[in-house]
C-alpha positions as CSV (number, residue, x, y, z in Angstrom):
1,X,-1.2,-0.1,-15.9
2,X,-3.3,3.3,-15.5
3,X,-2.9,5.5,-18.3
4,X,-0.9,8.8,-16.8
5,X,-2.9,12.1,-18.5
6,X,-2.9,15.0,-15.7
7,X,-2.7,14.9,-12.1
8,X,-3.1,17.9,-9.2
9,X,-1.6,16.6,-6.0
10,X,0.0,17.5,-2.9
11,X,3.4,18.1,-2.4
12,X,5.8,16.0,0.2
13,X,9.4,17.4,0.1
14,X,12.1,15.4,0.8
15,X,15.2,17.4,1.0
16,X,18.0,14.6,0.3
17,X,20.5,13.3,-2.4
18,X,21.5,10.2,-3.0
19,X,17.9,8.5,-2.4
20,X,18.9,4.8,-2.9
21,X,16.6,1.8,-3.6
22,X,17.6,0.4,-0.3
23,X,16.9,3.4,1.3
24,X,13.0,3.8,-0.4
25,X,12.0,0.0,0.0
26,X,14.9,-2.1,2.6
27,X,16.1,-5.3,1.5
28,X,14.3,-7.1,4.5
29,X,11.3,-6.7,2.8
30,X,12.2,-7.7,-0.8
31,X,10.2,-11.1,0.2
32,X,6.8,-10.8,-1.6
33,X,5.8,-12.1,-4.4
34,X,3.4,-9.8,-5.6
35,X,4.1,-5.9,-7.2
36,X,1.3,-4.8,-4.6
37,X,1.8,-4.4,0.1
38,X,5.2,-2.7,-0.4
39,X,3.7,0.8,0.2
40,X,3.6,0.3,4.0
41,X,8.2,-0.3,4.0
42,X,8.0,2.9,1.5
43,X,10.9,5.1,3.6
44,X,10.9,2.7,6.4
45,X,13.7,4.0,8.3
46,X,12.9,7.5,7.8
47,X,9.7,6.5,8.9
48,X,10.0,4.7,11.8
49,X,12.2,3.9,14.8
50,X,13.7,0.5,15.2
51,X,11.1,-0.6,17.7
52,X,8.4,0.0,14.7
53,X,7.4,3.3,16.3
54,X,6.8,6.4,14.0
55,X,9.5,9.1,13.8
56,X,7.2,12.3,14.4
57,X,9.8,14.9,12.8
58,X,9.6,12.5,9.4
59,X,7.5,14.3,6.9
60,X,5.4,11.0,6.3
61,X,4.2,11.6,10.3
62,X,2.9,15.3,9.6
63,X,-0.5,16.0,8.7
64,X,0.0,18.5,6.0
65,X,1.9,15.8,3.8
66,X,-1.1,13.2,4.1
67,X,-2.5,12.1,1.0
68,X,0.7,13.6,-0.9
69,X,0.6,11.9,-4.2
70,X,3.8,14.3,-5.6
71,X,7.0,13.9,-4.0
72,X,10.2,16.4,-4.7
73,X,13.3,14.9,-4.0
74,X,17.1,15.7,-4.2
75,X,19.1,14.8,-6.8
76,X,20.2,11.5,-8.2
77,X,17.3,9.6,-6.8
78,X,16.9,6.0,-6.9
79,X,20.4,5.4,-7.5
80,X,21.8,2.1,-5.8
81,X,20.5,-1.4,-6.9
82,X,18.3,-1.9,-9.8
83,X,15.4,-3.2,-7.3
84,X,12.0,-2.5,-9.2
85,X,10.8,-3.3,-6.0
86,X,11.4,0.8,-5.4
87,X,8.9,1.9,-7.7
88,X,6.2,-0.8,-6.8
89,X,6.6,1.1,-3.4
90,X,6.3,4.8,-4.2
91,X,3.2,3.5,-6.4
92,X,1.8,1.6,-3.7
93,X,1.9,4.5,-1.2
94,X,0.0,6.5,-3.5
95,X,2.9,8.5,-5.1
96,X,2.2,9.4,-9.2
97,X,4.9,11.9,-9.7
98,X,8.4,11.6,-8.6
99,X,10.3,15.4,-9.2
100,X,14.0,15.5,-8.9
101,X,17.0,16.9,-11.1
102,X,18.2,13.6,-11.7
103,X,17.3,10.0,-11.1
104,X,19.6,7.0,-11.9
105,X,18.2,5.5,-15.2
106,X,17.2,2.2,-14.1
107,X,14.9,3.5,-11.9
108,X,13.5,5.8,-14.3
109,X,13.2,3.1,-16.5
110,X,11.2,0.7,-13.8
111,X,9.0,4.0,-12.3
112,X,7.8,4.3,-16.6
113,X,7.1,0.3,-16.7
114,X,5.0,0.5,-13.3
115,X,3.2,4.3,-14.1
116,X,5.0,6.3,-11.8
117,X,6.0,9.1,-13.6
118,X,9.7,10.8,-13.0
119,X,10.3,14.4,-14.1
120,X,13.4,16.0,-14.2
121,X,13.4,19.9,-13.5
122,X,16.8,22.4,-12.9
123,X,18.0,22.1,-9.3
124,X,17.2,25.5,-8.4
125,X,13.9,25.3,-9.5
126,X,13.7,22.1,-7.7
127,X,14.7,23.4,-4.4
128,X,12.2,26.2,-4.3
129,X,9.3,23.8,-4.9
130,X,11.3,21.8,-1.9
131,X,11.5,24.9,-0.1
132,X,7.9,25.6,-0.3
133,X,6.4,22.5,0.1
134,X,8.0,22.7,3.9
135,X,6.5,26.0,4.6
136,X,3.2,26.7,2.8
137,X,0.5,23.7,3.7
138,X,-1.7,22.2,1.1
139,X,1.2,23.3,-1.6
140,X,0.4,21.4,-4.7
141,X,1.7,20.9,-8.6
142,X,-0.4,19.9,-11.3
143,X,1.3,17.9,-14.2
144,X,-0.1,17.4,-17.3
145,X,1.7,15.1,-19.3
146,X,0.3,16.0,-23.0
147,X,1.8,19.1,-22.6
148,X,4.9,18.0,-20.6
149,X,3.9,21.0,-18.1
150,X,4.3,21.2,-13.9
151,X,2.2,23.8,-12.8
152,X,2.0,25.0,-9.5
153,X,-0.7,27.2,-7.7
154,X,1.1,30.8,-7.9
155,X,1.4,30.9,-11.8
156,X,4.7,29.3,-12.3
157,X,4.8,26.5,-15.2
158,X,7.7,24.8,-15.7
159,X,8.1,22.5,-19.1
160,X,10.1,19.3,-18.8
161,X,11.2,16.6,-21.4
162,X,9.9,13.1,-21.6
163,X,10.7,11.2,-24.6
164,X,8.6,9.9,-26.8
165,X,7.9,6.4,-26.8
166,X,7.9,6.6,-22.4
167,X,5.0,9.1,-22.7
168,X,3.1,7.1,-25.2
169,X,3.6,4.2,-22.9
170,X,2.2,6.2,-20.0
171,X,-0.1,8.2,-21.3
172,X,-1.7,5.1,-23.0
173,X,-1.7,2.8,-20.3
174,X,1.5,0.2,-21.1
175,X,3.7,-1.7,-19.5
176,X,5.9,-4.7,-21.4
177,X,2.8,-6.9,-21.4
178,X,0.1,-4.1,-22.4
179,X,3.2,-3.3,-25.5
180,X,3.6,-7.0,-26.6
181,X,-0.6,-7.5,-26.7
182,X,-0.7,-4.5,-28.9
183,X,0.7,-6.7,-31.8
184,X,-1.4,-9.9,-30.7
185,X,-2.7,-10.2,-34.0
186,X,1.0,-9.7,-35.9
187,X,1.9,-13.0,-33.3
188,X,-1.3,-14.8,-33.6
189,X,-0.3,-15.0,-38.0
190,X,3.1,-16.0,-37.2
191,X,2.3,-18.6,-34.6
192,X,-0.2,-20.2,-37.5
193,X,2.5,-19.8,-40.4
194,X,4.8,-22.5,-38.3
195,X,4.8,-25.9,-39.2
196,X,2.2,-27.7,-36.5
197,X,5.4,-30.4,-35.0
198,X,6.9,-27.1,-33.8
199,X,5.8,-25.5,-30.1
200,X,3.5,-22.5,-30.1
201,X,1.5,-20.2,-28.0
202,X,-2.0,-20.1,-28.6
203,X,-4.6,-17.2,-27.6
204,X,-5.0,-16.8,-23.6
205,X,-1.9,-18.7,-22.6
């Protein structure tokens, strides 16, 4: 996983509540088997028309939003099914930072195991950033994870609150894998303490 430090990126507002997990990545496509392709179904029926034809009033057609790596939602995002598939598809599409006052937890949880980072910020402040990203081009946050910070360019720096051991994982880099290799060594001592009939895992398996 990428370590998370500091990011500046555009911002794409998307002025709902409610988000589900079936609304950001539709069960029809839940048929890969690999984390990586979902970013093209990101939004897909906010995205495009039935006949596979882009919606030109969605904010994913408009030029200003292109490249948006920051996306400011409504509140209670990712609630719905527990479909990790959701945050393999806001990563996929280039998304780092998810902002929102609320998210349902087991997407939190999933967006932290896949590096997508979710920040919650009070609703008001929330919808001005929403407010502005739909009328000032090119408007952009920079969040710096170190110093739990979301700055934008006008001044404003807002603090949120992370806790501890999901901004070590991000910041270093770890998802359940990179977590359970940290204490390789610790395993490889236990795996030779056990009696040789018994099963075991050896190094690189």
């Amino acid at each position: 996983m990428e370590p998370f430090t500091r990011h500046t990126g555009v911002v794409m507002p998307l002025d709902r509540a409610d988000v589900d997990t079936d609304l950001i990545v539709p069960a029809r496509f839940l048929k890969r088997i690999e984390r990586t392709g979902y970013g093209e179904t990101l939004f897909f029926t906010l995205r495009f028309r039935p006949d596979g034809t882009p919606l030109p009033d969605s904010p994913f057609a408009k030029p200003e939003y292109q490249g948006a790596t920051v996306l400011v939602a409504g509140p209670n995002f990712g609630c719905g099914s527990s479909r990790e598939h959701a945050a393999w598809a806001l990563h996929d599409y280039g998304f780092r930072v998810v902002v929102a006052s609320s998210f349902a937890n087991i997407f939190a949880a999933n967006a932290a195991q896949n590096g997508l980072l979710t920040i919650v910020l009070p609703e008001p402040r929330v919808r001005q950033m929403l407010e502005t990203a739909s009328t000032r081009e090119g408007y952009q946050l920079t969040v710096d994870l170190e110093r739990q910070t979301v700055t934008d360019g006008f001044g404003r720096e807002d603090r949120f609150e992370i806790d501890p051991f999901t901004k070590h994982r991000l910041l270093n880099g770890l998802d359940a894998i990179g977590l359970t290799l940290q204490a390789r060594e610790d395993i490889a001592r236990f795996e030779a303490s056990r009696p040789g009939w018994m099963p075991r895992v050896t190094a690189g398996e």
